[in-house]
N, C-alpha and C positions, 0 to 999 in steps of 0.2 A: 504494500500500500504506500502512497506516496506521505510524504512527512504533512502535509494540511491534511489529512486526515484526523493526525492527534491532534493541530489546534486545540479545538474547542475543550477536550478534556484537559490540554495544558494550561489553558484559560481558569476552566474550573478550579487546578487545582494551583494555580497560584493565586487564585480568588481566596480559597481556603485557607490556605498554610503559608503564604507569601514565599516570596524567593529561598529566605532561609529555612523553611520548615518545608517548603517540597522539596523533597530527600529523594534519590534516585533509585531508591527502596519503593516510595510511596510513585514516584514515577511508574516504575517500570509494572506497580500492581493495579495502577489505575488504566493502565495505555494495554496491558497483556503483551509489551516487550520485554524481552530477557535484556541485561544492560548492553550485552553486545547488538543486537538491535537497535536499542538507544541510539547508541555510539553509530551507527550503521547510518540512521534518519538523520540525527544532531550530533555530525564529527566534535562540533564545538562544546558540548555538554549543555548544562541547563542554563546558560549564555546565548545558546545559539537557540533554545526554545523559551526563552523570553522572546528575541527575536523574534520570532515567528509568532507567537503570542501579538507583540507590538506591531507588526506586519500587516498580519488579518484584523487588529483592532484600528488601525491608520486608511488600510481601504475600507474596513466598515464604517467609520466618521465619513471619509470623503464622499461614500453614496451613501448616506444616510442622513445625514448634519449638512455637511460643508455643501455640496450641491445643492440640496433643498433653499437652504438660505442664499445661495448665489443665484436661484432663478427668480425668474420675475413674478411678482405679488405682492398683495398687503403684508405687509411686516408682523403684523400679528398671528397671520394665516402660517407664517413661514415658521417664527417663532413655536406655535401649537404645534405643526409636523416634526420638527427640532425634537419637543418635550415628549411627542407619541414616542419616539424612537429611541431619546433615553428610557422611557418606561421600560420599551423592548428590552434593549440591553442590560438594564439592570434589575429584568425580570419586576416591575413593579417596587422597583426599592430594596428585594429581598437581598440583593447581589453586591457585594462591596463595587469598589471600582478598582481594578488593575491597577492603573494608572500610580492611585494615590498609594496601594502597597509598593508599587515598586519605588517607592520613596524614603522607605524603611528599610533599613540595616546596612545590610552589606550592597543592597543592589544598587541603593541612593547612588557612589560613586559610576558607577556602569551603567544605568538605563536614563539617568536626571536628566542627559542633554536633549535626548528623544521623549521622554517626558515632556518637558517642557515646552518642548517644538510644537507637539500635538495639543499644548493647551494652548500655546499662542497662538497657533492655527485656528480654534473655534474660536477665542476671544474676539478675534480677527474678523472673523465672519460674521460674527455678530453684530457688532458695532458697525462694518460695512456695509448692514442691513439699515441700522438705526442711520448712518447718515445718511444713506439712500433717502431713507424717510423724514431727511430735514434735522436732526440731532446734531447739536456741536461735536465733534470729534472726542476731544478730551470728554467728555462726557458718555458719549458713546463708549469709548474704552472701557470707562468707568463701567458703566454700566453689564459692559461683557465680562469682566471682570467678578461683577457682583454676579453674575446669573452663574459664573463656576463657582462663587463661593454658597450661594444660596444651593446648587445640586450638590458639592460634595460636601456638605454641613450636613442636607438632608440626611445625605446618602450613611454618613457616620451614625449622627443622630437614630438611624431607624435601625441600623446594623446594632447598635449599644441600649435602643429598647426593644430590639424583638420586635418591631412594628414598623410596618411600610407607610403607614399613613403618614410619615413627616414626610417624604419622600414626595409621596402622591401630591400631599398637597400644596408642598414646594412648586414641582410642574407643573399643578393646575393652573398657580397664580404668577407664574414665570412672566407668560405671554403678556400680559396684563402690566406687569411691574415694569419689564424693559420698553414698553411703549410707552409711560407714561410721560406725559407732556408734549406728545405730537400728533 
């Protein structure tokens, strides 16, 4: 099988156990490779399956997020597609985010640049939206800014009470909040 096949469970289980606690034990029982397998799909080890984790997470923002918001429409309209699609993604709230684990421990030095790139990216698109829509710049930024901080607060916040509803109702009023005043 070709190595995107394990995505998605690589996904799952650095959702779980972050960089340092997916163990190449807990890999190779989750994926049903033996480590020479492993080694066989990701020569790089669990480096080269962040990678590919961050990989399939970068085109899934680009058709999901970043396109939506770069075509043409009411700003509110785009924003709501945006929030349907984090839903997606983080299953309704239930689902940490990638992103913000691989910010934590050891992987901080090795994944932060691409990290980072992927949140400047949305921030990006968002505000690019709001000035479209008449928003001062600085403001706009701002703004994009606050709509990562208002989803991954959520997204902690509901991870830390067992409950999706901060989450939900974070994206509900997303759309609503980054429009305001235009």
């Amino acid at each position: 099988m070709p190595k995107a096949t394990y995505v998605p469970c690589l996904l799952q289980l650095f959702r779980q156990y972050g960089y340092d606690g997916a163990t190449l034990a807990r890999i190779s029982e989750a994926t049903g490779l033996g480590k020479a397998s492993l080694y066989h799909h990701f020569p790089g080890g669990k480096d080269e399956m962040v990678e590919a984790v961050l990989e399939h997470l970068e085109d899934w923002l680009s058709r999901n997020i970043l396109q939506p918001l770069a075509s043409p429409g009411d700003a509110i309209a785009r924003f709501r597609c945006m929030c349907d699609r984090l839903t997606e993604l983080y299953e309704g709230g239930t689902q940490p985010c990638v992103f913000a684990i691989l910010l934590l421990g050891s992987a901080r030095d090795v994944f932060h640049a691409k990290v980072k790139a992927l949140f400047r990216g949305w921030i990006d698109a968002i505000a690019a939206v709001l000035v479209e829509a008449g928003m001062d710049r600085e403001l706009a930024r701002q703004r994009g800014e606050d709509a990562a901080i208002a989803v991954q607060g959520a997204l902690v916040l509901s991870q830390a009470l067992e409950d999706p509803s901060p989450f939900l109702r974070s994206v509900q009023q997303l759309p609503t909040q980054l429009c305001r005043g235009i």
